[in-house]
N, C-alpha and C positions, 0 to 999 in steps of 0.2 A: 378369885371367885371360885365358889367350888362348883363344880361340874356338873353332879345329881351321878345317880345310878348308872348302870353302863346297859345299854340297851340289849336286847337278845336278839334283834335283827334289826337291820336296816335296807333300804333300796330309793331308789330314786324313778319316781312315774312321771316322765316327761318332766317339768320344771320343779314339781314336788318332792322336798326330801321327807320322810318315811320315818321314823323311827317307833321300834316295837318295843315295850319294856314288862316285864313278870308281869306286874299287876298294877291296878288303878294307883296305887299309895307309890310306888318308886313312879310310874307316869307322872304324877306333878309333880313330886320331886323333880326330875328331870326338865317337865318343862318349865317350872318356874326357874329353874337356874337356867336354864338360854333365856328364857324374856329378860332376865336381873343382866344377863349380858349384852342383849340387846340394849335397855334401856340406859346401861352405862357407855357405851360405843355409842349410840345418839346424844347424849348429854355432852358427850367429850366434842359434840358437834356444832351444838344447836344449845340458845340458852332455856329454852323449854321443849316437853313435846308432849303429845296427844294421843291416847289411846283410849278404844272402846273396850269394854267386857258383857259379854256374854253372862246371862241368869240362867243355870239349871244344874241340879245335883250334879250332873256330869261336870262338873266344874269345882266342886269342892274340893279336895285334894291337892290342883293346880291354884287355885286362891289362896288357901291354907297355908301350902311352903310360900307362894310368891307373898304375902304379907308377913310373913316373917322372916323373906331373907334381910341381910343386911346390907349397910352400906349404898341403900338405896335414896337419892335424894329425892325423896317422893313431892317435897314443896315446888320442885322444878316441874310437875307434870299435871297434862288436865284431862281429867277423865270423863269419857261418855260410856251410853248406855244403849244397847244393840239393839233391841225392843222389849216392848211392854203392850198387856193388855188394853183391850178396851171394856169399860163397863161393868168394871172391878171397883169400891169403894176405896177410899187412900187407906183404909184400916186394915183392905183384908190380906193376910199373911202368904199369899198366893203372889203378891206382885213382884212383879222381876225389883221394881227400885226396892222396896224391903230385901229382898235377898240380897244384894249386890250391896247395901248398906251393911246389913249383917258380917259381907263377907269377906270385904276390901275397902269401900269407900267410906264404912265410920270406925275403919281399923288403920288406915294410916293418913298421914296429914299430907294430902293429895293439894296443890295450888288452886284448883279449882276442881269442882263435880258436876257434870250437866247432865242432869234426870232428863230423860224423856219422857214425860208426867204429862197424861193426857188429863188424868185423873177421873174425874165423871161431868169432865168436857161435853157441851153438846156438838164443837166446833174442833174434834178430835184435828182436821185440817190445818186448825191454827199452828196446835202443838208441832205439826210435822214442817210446817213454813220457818217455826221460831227456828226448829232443831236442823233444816238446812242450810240456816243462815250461820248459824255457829259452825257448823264443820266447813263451810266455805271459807270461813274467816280460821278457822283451825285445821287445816288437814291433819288427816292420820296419820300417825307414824308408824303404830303398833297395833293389831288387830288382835284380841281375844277371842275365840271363837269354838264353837265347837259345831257339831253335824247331829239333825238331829235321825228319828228312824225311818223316815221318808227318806233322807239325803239332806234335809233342806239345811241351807246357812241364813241365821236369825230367823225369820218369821216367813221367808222364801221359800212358800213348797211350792212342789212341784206346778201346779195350776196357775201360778201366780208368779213363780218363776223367771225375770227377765233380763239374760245377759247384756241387755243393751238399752237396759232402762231408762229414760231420760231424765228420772227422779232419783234423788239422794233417800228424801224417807215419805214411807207413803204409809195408808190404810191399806190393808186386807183381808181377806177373808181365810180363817182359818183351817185346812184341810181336815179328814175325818181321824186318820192317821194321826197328824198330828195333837189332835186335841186329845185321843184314846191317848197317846206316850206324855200325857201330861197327868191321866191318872196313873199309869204304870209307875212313875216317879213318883206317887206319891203326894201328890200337888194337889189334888181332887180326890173327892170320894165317887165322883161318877163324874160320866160322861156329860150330863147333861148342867153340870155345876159351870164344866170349861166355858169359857167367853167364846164366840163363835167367828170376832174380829180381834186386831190387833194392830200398832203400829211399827216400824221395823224402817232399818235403814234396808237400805236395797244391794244386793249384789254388788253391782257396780260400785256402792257406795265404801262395800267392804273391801274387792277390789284395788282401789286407788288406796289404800293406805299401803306403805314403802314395806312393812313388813307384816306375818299373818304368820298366827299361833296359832294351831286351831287341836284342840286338847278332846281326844273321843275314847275314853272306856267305856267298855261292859257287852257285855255277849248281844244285846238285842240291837246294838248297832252295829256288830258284823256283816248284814247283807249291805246294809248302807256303804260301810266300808267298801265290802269287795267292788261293790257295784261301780264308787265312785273312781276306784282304782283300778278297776278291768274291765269298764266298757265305756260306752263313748262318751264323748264330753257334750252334755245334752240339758238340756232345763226338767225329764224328767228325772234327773237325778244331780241338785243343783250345785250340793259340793265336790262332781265332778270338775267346775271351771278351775280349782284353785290348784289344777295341773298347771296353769298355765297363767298363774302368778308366776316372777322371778326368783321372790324370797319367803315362799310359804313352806312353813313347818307343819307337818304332823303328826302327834303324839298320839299313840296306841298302848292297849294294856293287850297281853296272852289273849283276852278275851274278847276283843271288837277288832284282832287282826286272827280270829283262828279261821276264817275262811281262804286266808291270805295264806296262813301259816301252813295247811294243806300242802298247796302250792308247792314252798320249798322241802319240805319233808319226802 
């Protein structure tokens, strides 16, 4: 299996290992070759397994190499979906399941795909009752993930936030932050296009999967970084918890570790 790039720094934040690499294009390189290794170490395990992915630019590049590594027996695995708007038409090019179609799951032949597709649901609740009954019946094995520029992991900002959730997937309401870094990617022409709810596995529910990728370049998610990784482990700043996973990775570009990168300099 080949390795990917060789990082430009590494450390270890409480149970978190760290790694920094040049740029966003060698960052998924790299980390799509640890998931390809992951997912070959659980297969040698198990006769199938279960992973979620994350929708948003920030994820391109980690998509990109991981569907085209090889040797990957992707029939053995079933894949979910992190969250999705509410109040989106199923046509419009903004929704996380278009991307994630686009970007992985109608690029290789996955055993199974489970949308979290509210669609223009009036009973959005349904959708999240169906999608906890599948991952009850599937737990996680591998977590795709990234952070966005509030902190938050999947659709978890900080307001909504809840380490000790007693929900797997829920409705929420969208932060302002968050909605603004969805036109910032390029996702919206304005503020006021973004949907203002959304549905989203929960913390917790990312949490309980055995292992966690979570892939963050580009310069405006630097504070989030620093934040997550130098101050305390708090719901306002939600991907602070994933210190304190066992086996969570994190992939950084020059650019969303330079407030880090200070630091050692």
């Amino acid at each position: 299996m080949d390795l990917g790039p060789k990082s430009i720094e590494e450390l270890k934040v409480d149970d978190l290992v760290v790694e920094v690499y040049e740029s966003r294009e060698e960052l998924g390189k790299a980390a799509a070759a640890f998931t390809a290794s992951l997912i070959q170490k659980l297969l040698a395990e198990k006769q199938d397994i279960n992973m979620v992915f994350a929708a948003a630019p920030s994820q391109n590049e980690f998509l990109d190499a991981l569907a085209g590594m090889p040797n990957i027996e992707w029939s053995r695995i079933r894949a979910f979906h992190l969250d999705e708007y509410l109040g989106l038409p199923r046509e419009a090019p903004q929704r996380f399941a278009r991307y994630l179609h686009d970007h992985i799951f109608g690029r290789v032949p996955f055993m199974e795909v489970h949308y979290l597709d509210p669609g223009e649901s009036k009973a959005p609740e349904e959708t999240c009752a169906r999608y906890r009954r599948l991952l009850d019946q599937h737990p996680l094995d591998i977590a795709c993930i990234g952070i966005g520029e509030n902190g938050h992991i999947a659709f978890n900002d900080p307001p909504v936030a809840d380490f000790q959730d007693p929900c797997k997937v829920k409705v929420v309401r969208l932060e302002e932050t968050c909605r603004r870094q969805q036109v910032h990617d390029g996702c919206f022409a304005s503020l006021d296009e973004v949907p203002t709810h959304a549905v989203t596995l929960t913390i917790p529910a990312v949490m309980t999967s055995e292992y966690i990728v979570c892939v963050v370049p580009g310069r405006r998610k630097a504070k989030a970084v620093y934040q997550a990784l130098r101050g305390d482990i708090t719901n306002t700043c939600p991907a602070s918890i994933l210190r304190a996973h066992p086996r969570a990775r994190m992939f950084l570009d020059r650019e969303s570790a330079s407030l880090l990168l200070k630091e050692v300099c």
